[in-house]
N, C-alpha and C positions, 0 to 999 in steps of 0.2 A: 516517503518518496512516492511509496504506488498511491495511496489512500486521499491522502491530502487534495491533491488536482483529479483523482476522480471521479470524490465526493460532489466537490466542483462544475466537470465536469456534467455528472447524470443529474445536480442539482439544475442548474440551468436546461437538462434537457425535458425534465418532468413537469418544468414551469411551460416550457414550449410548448410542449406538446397539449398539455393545458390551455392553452393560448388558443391553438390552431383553427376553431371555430369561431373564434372571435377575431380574426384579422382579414385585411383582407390581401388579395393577390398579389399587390405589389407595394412598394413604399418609396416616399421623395428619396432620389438620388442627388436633385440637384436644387435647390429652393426649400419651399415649406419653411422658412424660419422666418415669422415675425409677419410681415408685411410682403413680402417677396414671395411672387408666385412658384408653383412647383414644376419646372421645367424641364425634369426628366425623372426619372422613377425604375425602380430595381426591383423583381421577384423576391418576397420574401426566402423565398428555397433558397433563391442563392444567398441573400443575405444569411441565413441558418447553416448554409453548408459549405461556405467560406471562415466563418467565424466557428463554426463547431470542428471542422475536418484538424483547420488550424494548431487548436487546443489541442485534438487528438493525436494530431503529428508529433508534436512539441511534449507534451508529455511521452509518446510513446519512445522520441528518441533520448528524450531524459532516462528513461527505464534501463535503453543499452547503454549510455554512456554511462551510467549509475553501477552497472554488472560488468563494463568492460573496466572501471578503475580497480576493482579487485587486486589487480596484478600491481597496484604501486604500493607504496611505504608508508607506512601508519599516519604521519603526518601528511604528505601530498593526500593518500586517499582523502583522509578524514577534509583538507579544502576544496579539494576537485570535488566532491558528492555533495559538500555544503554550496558548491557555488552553481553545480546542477540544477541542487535542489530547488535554491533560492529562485532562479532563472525559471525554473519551469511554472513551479507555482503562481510566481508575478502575472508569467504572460497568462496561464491558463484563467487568474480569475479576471484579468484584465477583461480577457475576448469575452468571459462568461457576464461579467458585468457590462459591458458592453452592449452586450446581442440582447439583453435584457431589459436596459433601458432605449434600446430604438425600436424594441418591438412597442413597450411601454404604450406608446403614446397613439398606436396606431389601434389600439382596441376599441371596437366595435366602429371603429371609421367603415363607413359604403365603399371608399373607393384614397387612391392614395393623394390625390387635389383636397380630400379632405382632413388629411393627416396635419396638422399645425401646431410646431414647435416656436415657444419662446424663446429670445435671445437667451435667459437667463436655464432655461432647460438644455437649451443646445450648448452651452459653456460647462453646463452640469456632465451632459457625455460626454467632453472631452476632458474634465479635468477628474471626474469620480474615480474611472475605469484606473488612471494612476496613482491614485490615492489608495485602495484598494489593493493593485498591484504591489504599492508599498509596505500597507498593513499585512498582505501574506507572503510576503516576503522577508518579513520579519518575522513571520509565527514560524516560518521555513526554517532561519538562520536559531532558530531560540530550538527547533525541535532537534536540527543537528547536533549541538550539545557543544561540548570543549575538546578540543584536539588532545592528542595524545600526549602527554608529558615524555621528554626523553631523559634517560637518565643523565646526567649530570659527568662531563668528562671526568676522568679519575677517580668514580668512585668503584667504591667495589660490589660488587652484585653480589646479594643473599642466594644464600641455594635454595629453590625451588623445587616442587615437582607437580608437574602441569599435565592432565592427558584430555585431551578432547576429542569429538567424534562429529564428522556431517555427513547425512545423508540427505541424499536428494529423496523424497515421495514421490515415485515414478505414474503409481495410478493419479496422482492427485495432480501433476505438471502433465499427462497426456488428458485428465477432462479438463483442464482448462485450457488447454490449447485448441479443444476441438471446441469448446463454447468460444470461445476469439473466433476461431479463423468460419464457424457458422454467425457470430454477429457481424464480421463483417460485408458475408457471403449477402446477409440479410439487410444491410444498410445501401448496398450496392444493387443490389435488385428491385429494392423496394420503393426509395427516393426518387428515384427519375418515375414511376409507378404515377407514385400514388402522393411526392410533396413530402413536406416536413413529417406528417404522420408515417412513413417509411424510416424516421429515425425511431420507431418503437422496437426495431428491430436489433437494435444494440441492446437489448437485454441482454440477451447469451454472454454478448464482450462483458457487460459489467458484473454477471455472475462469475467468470474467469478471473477479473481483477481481483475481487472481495477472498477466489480461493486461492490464488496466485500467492501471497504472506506465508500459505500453510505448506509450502510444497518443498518444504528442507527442513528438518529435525538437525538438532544438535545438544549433543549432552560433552560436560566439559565438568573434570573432577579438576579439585585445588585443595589445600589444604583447608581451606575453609567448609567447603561444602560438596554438595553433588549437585550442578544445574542443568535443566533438562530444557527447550524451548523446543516452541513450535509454532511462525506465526507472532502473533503477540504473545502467545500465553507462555509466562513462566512457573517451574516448577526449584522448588528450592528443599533441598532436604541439609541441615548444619553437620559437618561432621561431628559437632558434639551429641550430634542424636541417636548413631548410627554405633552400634556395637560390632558387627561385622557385615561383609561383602561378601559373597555364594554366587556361583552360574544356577541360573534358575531356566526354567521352561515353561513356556505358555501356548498352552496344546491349541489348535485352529478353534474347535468346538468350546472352548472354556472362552476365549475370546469373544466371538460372535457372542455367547449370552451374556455374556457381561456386558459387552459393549452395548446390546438392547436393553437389558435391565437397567445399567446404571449409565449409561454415554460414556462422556470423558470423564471418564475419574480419574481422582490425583494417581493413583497408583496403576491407572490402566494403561500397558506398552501400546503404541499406536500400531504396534502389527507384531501378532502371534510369533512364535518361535523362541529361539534363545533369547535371555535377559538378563540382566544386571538386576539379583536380588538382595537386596538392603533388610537385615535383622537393626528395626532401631529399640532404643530404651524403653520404648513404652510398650514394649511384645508383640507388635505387629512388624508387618513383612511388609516390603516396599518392591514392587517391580519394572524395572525401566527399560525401554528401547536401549539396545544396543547390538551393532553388531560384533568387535570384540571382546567377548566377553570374558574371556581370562584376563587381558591384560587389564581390562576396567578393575578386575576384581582384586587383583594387584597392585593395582593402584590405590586402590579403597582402603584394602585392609593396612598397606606401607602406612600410607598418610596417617591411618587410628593408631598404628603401632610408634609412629614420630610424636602424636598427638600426646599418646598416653607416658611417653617415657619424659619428656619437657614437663608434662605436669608431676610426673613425680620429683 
């Protein structure tokens, strides 16, 4: 949802800004197509910062509407965030394709009377930008996935045992707030400045978006396994690999070096203190982010001890 439109997005702004000395000040508002003079004419700034602003609104309130469906039912979420999704993507590559091919043509033009669109170019901007619209709007609807299956009236539910955990990454959701709200401290002082080169100043926002994915951990034990996320990255350890569950401890100091030494490794807790230690079959130790750690460990070891008695 975040990724998608603001690949998008910073896509079509690097091509801009690329642009920027090659255009000139203004471009046909009213004419320039074919044979017909160009009779009124429009600041590229504002063509860039009507069609850019746009995008950014539209995705930005897709993001809250995407975070405020939370609170519904597996089935309503899962169409409300597909029909978001789909919604936002369309417009954003719309605008982006869009603002792309009307800068297009205006390259290395002197002045905008010398800007001249073809019938067959000018049919191409209006019908591309919704074709396109179309094509990601479908890669939207394919990347939401299948709604949730309910079970079936009357039948009878298997007994389960489920425990999961989310945390929010508090340093990680305040520097990306502070890189947002300095990009756009910096698009808003800069633009009216100095022109379309004042949108360079959206770097901070798009370094905020890219960390925005990482800023909620979650580890969720099942009889199948132990799964850890963060972000895209998943961690999967089988409970057929895991011999037993321990509260373990990961000192401040042993942390920091390891995280310089080795980064993110499969077995490194994303922040020191207590942790969910995993003895698996192959005589290594597995350590994972958790903050309750007795009941994780209870839950670990229940699930080996259901595990191991069904197979006898």
């Amino acid at each position: 949802m975040g990724l998608v439109p603001a690949a998008m997005i910073g896509g079509a702004a690097v091509v801009t800004l690329g642009w920027q000395n090659r255009l000139p000040e203004r471009l046909p508002n009213s004419g320039g197509v074919g044979d017909r003079p160009v009779l009124t004419t429009i600041g590229v700034d504002t063509v860039v910062a009507v069609l850019g602003e746009a995008a950014i609104a539209v995705w930005l309130l897709g993001l809250v509407a995407f975070a405020l469906s939370r609170g519904l039912s597996g089935v309503g979420r899962h169409w409300v965030r597909t029909g978001v999704q789909v919604g936002v993507c369309g417009f954003v590559a719309a605008a982006a394709s869009a603002l792309l091919m009307l800068l297009a043509p205006a390259l290395d033009a002197p002045s905008a009377t010398d800007v001249r669109l073809s019938w067959g170019y000018f049919v191409a901007c209006l019908v591309v930008p919704m074709l396109v619209a179309a094509v990601l709007g479908l890669v939207a609807y394919a990347l939401a996935g299948k709604p949730p299956t309910d079970r079936p009236a009357g039948a009878t539910p298997d007994e389960r045992l489920l425990w999961w955990e989310s945390r929010a990454l508090r340093p990680v959701l305040w520097l990306s707030g502070a890189l947002a709200l300095s990009g756009v401290v910096l698009v808003a002082a800069l633009v009216p400045l100095i022109g379309v080169a004042g949108w360079a100043g959206a770097a901070p926002a798009a370094t905020a978006l890219v960390l925005l994915p990482f800023a909620r951990y979650r580890l969720v034990i099942d009889q199948d396994a132990v799964r850890c996320a963060v972000g895209p990255y998943r961690r999967r350890v089988p409970m057929s690999r895991i011999l037993a569950a321990e509260e373990g401890y990961l000192p401040v100091g042993t942390w920091l070096t390891r995280s310089a030494l080795h980064g993110a490794a499969a077995d490194l807790p994303l922040l020191p203190g207590p942790a969910l230690a995993l003895r698996l079959t192959d005589g290594t130790r597995r350590l994972v982010t958790c903050r309750d750690v007795r009941t994780a460990v209870e839950t670990v070891n229940t699930l080996r001890l259901r595990r191991t008695t069904a197979q006898s």
